[in-house]
C-alpha positions as CSV (number, residue, x, y, z in Angstrom):
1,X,42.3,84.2,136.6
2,X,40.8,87.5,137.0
3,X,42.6,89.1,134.1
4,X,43.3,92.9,133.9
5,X,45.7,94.7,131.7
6,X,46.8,98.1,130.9
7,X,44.6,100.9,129.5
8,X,45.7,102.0,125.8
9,X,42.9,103.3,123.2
10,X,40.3,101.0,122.7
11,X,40.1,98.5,125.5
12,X,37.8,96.5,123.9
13,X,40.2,94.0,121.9
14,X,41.9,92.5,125.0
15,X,39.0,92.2,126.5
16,X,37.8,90.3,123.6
17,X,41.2,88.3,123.5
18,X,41.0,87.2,127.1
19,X,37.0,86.6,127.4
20,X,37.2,84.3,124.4
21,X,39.7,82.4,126.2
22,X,37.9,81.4,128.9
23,X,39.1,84.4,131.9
24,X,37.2,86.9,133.4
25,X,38.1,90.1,132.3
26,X,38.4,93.0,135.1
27,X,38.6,95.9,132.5
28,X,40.4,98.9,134.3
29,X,37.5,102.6,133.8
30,X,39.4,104.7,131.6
31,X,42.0,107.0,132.9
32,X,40.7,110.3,135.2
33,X,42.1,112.6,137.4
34,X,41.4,109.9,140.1
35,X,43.8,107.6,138.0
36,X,46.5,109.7,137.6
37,X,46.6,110.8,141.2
38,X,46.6,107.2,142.2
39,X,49.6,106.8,140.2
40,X,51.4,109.9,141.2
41,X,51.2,109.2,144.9
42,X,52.6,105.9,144.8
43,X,55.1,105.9,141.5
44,X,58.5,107.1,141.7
45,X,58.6,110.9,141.4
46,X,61.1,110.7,138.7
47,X,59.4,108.1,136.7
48,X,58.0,109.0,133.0
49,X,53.7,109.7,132.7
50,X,52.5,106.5,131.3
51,X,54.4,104.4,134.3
52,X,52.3,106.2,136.9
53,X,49.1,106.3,134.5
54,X,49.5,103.0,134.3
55,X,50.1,101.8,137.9
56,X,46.6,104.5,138.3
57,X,44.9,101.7,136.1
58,X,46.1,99.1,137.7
59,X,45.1,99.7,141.2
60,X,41.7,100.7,140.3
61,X,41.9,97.7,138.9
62,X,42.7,95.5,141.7
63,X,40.1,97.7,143.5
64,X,37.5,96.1,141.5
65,X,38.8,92.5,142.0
66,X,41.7,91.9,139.3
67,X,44.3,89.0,140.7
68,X,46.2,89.1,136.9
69,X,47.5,92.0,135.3
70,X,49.0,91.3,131.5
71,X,51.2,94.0,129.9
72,X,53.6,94.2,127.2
73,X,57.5,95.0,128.0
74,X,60.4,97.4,126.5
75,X,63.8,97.3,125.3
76,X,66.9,99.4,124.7
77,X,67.1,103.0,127.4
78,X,63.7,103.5,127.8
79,X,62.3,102.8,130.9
80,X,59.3,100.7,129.4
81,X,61.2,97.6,130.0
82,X,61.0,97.8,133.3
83,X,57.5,98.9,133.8
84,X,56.5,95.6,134.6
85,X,59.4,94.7,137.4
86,X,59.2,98.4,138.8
87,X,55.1,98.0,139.1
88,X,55.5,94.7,140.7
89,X,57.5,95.7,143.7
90,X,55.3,99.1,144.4
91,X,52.4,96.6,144.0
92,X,53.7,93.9,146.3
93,X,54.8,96.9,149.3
94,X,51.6,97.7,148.7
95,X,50.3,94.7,150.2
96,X,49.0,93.0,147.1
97,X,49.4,89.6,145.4
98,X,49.2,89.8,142.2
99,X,50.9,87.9,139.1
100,X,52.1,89.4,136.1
101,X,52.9,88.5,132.9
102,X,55.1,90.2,130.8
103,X,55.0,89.8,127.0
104,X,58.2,90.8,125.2
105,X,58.8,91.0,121.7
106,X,59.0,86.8,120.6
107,X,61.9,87.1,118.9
108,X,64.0,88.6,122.0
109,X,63.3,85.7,124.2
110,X,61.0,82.7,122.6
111,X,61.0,80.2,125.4
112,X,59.6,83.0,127.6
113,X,57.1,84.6,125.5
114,X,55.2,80.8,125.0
115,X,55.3,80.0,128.5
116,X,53.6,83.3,128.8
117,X,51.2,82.2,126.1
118,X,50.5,78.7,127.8
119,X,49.4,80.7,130.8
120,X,46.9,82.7,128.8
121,X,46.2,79.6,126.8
122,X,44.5,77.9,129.9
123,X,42.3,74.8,129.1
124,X,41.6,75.9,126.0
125,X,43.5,73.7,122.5
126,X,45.9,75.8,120.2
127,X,43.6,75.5,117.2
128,X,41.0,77.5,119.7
129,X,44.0,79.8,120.7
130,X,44.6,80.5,117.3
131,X,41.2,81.0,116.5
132,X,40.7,83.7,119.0
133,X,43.8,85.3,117.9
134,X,42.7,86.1,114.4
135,X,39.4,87.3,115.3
136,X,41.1,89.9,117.9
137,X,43.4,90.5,115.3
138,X,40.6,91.0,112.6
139,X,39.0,93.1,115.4
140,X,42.1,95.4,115.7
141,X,43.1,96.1,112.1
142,X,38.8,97.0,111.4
143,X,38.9,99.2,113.8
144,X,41.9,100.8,113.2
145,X,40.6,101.1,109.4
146,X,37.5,102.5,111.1
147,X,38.4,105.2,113.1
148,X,41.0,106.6,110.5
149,X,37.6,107.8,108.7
150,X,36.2,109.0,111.6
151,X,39.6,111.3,112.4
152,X,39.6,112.1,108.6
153,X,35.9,112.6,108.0
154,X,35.4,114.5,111.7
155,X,37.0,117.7,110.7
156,X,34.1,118.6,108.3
157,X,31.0,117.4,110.6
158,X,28.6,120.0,110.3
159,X,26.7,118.1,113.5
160,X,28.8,117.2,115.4
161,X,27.8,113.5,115.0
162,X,30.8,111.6,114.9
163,X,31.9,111.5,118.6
164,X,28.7,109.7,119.3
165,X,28.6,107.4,116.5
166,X,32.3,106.3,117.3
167,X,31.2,105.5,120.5
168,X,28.0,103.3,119.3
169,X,30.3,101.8,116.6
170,X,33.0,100.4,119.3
171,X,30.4,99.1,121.5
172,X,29.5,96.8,118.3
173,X,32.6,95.4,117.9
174,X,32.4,95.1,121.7
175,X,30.0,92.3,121.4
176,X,31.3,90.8,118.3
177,X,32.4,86.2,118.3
178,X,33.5,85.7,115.3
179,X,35.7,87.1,112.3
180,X,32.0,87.2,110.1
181,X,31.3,89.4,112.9
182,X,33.5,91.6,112.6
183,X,33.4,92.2,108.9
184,X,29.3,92.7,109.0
185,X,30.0,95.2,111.9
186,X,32.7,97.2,110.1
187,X,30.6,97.1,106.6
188,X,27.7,98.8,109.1
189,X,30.3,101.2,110.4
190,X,31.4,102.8,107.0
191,X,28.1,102.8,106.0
192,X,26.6,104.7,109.0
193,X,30.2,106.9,109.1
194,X,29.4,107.8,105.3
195,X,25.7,108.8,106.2
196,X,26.7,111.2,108.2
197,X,26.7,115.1,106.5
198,X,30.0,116.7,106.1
199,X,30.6,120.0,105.2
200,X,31.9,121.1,101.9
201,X,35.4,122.8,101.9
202,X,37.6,123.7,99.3
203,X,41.1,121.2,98.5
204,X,43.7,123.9,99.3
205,X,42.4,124.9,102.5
206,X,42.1,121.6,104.2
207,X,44.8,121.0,106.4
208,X,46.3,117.8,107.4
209,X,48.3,117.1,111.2
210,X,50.3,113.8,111.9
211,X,50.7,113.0,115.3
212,X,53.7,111.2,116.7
213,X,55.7,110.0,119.9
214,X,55.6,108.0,122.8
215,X,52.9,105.1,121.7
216,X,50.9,105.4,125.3
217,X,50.4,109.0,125.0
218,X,49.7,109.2,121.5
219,X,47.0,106.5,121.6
220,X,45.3,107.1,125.1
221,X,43.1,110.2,124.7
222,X,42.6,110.4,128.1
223,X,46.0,111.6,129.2
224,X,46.7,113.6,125.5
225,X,43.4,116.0,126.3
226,X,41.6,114.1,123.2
227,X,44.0,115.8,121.0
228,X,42.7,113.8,117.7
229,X,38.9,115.1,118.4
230,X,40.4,118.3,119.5
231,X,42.3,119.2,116.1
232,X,39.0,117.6,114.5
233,X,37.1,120.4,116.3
234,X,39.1,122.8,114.5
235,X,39.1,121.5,110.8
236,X,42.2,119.2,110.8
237,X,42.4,115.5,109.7
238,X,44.5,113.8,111.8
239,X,46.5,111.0,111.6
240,X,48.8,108.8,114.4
241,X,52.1,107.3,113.4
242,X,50.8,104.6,116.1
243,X,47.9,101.7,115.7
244,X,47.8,98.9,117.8
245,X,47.2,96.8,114.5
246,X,50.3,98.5,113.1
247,X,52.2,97.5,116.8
248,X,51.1,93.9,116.7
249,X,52.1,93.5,112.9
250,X,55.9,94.6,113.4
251,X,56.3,93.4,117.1
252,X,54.5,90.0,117.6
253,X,54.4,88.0,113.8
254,X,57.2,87.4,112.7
255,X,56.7,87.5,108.8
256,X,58.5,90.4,106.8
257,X,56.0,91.4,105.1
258,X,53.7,92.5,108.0
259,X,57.1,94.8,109.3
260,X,57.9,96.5,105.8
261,X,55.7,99.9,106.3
262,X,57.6,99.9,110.1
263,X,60.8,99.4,108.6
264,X,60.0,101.9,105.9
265,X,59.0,104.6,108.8
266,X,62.6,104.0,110.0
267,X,64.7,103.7,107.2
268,X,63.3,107.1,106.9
269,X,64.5,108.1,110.4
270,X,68.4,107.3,110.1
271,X,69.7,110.4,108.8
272,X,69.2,111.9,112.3
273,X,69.2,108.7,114.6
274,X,71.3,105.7,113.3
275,X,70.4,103.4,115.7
276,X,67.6,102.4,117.4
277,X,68.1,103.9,121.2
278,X,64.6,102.7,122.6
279,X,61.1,103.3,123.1
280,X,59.8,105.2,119.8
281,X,62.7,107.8,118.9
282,X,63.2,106.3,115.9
283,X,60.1,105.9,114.8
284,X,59.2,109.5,115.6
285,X,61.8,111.2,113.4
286,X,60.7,108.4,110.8
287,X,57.3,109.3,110.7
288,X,57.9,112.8,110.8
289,X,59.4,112.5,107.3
290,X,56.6,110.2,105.9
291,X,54.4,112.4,107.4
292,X,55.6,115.3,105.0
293,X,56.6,113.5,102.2
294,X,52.5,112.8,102.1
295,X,51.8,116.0,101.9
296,X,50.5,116.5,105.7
297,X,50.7,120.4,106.9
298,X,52.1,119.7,110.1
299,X,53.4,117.1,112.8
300,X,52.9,117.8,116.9
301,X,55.1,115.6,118.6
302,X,53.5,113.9,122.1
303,X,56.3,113.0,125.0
304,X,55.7,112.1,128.5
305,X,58.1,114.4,130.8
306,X,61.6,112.7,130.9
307,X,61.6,110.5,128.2
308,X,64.7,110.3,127.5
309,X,64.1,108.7,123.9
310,X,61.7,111.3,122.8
311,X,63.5,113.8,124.6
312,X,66.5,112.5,122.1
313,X,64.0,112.9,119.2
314,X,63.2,116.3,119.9
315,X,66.8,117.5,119.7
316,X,66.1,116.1,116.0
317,X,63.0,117.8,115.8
318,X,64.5,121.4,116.1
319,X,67.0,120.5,113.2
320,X,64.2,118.9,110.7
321,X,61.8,122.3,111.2
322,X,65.0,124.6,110.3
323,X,66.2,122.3,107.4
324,X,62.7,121.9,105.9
325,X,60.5,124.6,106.8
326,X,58.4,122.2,108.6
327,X,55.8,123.1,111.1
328,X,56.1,120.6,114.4
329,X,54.6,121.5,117.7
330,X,55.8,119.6,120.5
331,X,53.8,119.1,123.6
332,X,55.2,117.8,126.8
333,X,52.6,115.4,128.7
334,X,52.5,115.2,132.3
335,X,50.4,115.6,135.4
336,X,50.9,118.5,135.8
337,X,49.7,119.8,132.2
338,X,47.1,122.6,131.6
339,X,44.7,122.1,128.7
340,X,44.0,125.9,128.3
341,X,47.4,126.1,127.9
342,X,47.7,123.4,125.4
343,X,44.7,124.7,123.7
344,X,46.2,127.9,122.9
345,X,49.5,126.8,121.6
346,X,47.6,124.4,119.2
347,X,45.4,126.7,118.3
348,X,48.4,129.3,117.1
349,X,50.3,126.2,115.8
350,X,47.4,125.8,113.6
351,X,47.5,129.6,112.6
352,X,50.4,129.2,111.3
353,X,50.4,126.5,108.9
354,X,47.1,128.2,107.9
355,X,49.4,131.6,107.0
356,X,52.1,129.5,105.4
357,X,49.3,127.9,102.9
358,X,47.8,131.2,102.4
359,X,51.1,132.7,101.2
360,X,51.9,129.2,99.0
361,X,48.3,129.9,97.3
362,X,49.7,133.9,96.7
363,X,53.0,132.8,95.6
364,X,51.4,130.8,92.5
């Protein structure tokens, strides 16, 4: 199999996943204008961002030879679940013949999910299988650990350094075999990371932005106009309510303990949505609240255009900024959005919070 898969942050762990097994990997480039357009043109006009960024992926995929394409599914309203089906048929009256394989949550369907397994599993024995999945899952949560310094510790660069070394750093754990591996490459990254100068600024005017929504559009950078590097740029730490370490622990092992920090996030969520209505409402609204109760200065909320669960979450949105003096931006992602325009509204988002700190400061 010439394995492919979508593009979501850092493509470098599946690529590790599915090399280590055995399958060439077809990684898809990262999401450009070329993508999306691809997407665009041949998705449904009405479907949500990520489907057509996605399908964009996909097809410059299959360009470059992929014959396998492996992606996660959905559940409840959001259209997620369907991705797969929906990209299928637009593939197929395309003209091409491709197989996918759809991995749902194990608990929703079991017998499913390990034939799905046994496809990736190839030749290879399970005590290999397992052993690959720890090191990708050592990979994950390292570099997850890893790049929540660099979106912490970028605000106060005084070189501008920490793009570049971020870069360099995930090319390491690119080439890394083993779980030993990974731990000598992420004591080399903290090392290097806290090398690097920072300026010096004072505890009350640092200011701290969560960023939640829609998982694709919060982690892909590509699509979200580097939002975490851009906040950075202006001396804000930022933080996502979405890792892909953080996704795998509450969605594929099924051990409590690796789902209570999830379960916290929307415990915290059910004064405003009871139930769990699909894709990431929930968990926004959830996170939201954590996000404050940290002591964060602000929250921008990411959606793709139509999402119909975030668009449910920011009804909720309006309510939490009224009842708590909160400040949330919320930016609407699609193709058809203008950075300069998104520049300006963060930049006046951040003003604000600034001015509401300065006046806390007077008010003491």
């Amino acid at each position: 199999m010439k394995i492919t898969f979508p593009y979501m942050g850092s493509p470098y762990m599946y690529e590790k996943l599915f090399s280590l097994l055995g399958h060439e990997v077809i990684t898809p480039p990262r999401p450009s204008q070329r993508t999306i357009n691809y997407g665009v043109k041949y998705s449904p006009e009405f479907a949500c961002f990520p489907l057509k960024v996605i399908l964009g992926t996909y097809l410059e995929a299959l360009e470059l030879g992929a014959d396998t394409i492996v992606t996660s599914g959905g559940n409840g309203p959001c259209r997620a679940g369907y991705y797969g089906e929906a990209q299928k048929k637009i593939l197929q009256n395309m003209g091409y013949d491709v197989e996918f394989i759809i991995f749902d949550e194990p608990k929703r369907d079991w017998k499913t999910f390990l034939e799905n397994v046994k496809k990736i599993k190839g030749n290879n024995s399970w005590r290999q299988v397992i052993k690959t999945v720890k090191i990708v899952y050592d990979m994950a949560k390292s570099m997850d650990k890893v790049e929540k310094i660099v979106e912490t510790k970028r605000a106060y660069e005084c070189n501008k350094e920490f793009t570049k070394v971020w870069h360099e750093i995930t090319e390491e754990y690119r080439k890394i075999e083993s779980s030993e591996d990974v731990k000598r490459v992420e004591k080399k990254a903290i090392e290097r990371l806290n090398s690097i100068k920072i300026c010096e600024v004072p505890e009350e005017e640092k200011i701290k932005i969560g960023i939640v929504g829609e998982i694709y559009v919060v982690m892909e950078p590509s699509i979200n106009g580097n939002i975490e590097e851009v906040l950075n740029a202006y001396g804000a730490e930022v933080e996502r309510s979405h890792y892909i370490s953080e996704w795998i622990d509450f969605n594929l092992i099924p051990l409590p303990f690796y789902k209570e920090k999830e379960h916290q996030i929307l415990k915290k969520g059910e004064k405003y949505i009871e139930i769990i209505i699909g894709g990431h409402a929930k968990q926004s609204v959830g996170a939201i609240i954590d996000f404050m109760e940290r002591g964060f200065d602000g929250v921008i909320h990411l959606k793709p255009f139509g999402c119909l669960p975030e668009l449910v979450s920011q009804s909720v949105i309006d309510k939490i900024m009224r009842e708590y003096d909160y400040p949330i931006l919320s930016l609407s992602v699609d193709e058809q959005m203008a950075i300069a325009n998104v520049l300006t509204r963060i930049e006046a988002f951040l003003d604000v919070i600034k001015l509401k700190k300065h006046r806390k400061r007077i008010a003491r």
